[in-house]
N, C-alpha and C positions, 0 to 999 in steps of 0.2 A: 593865929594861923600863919604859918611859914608862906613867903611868897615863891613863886617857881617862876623863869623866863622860858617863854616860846616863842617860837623861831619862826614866823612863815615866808615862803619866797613867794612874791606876786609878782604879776604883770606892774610895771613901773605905772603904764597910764591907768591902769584899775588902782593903783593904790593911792594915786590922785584925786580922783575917782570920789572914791570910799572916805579917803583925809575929808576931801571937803564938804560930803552930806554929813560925816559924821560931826562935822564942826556946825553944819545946819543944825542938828540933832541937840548939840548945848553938848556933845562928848569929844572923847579922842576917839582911837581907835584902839585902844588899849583896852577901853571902856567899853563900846558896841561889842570886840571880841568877847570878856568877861559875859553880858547882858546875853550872847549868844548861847556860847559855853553852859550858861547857870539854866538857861530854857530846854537847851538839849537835857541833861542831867534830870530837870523836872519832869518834863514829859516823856522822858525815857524814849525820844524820837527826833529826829531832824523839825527844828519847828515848822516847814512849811515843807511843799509839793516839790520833789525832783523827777523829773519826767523825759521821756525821750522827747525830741523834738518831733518826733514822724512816728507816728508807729504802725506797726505792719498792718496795711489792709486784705481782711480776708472775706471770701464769699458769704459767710456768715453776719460780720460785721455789717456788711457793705446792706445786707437785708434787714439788718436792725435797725441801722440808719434811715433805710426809705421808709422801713415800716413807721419808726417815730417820724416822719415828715408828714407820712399819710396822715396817723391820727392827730397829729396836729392840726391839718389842711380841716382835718373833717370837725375840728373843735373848734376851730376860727372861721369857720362858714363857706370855707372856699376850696372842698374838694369837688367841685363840678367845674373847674373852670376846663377848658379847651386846650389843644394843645397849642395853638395859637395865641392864647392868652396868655400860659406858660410862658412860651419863647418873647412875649413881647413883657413878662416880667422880668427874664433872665437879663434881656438885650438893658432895658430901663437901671437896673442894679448891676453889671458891666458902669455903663457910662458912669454912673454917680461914683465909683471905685474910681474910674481914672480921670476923676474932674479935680 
C-alpha cells in the first residue's frame, strides 16, 4: 500500500500537548493520527461526541428538566421536602462548590 503525507496546522502548545500523551500512549503522533483516521473510516463516524458547549434553552426544555428532577425527587424519597429545606440544600451544595 502506497504512503501519502498530511499536512495539519495546530496550535504550537496543543501540539506539545498531543506530542507528549501521545508519547504516554507508547506512539507518535503520526501513529494516534493513523489509529484516528482507521476508527473514523470503521465506524463510518467521528469516534466520539462533538457538541456545542451551551445549547439553546427553550420553555420546553426547561419543563423537561424539572419534570425529570421531580420524578427523580419522587424516586429517591424526597419530594416532600419544603421550600426551606430546598434553599437550605441549594445554600449547603453552593458552599461545597466554592470550598
Amino acid at each position: 500500500m502506497g504512503q501519502a503525507t498530511f499536512s495539519v496546522r495546530m496550535d504550537e502548545s496543543l501540539k506539545k500537548q498531543f506530542d507528549g500523551l501521545c508519547q504516554e500512549f507508547g506512539m507518535n503522533a503520526t501513529t494516534a493520527i493513523n489509529v484516528f483516521a482507521r476508527a473514523v473510516v470503521r465506524q463510518r463516524k467521528i469516534p466520539f461526541e462533538i457538541a456545542s458547549p451551551s445549547a439553546e434553552i427553550t420553555r420546553e426544555g426547561a419543563m423537561q428538566a424539572f419534570m425529570d428532577l421531580r420524578n427523580q425527587a419522587k424516586a429517591n424519597g424526597v419530594s416532600d421536602m419544603s421550600l426551606e429545606e430546598i434553599n437550605k440544600e441549594i445554600s449547603l451544595a453552593r458552599k461545597e462548590a466554592n470550598s
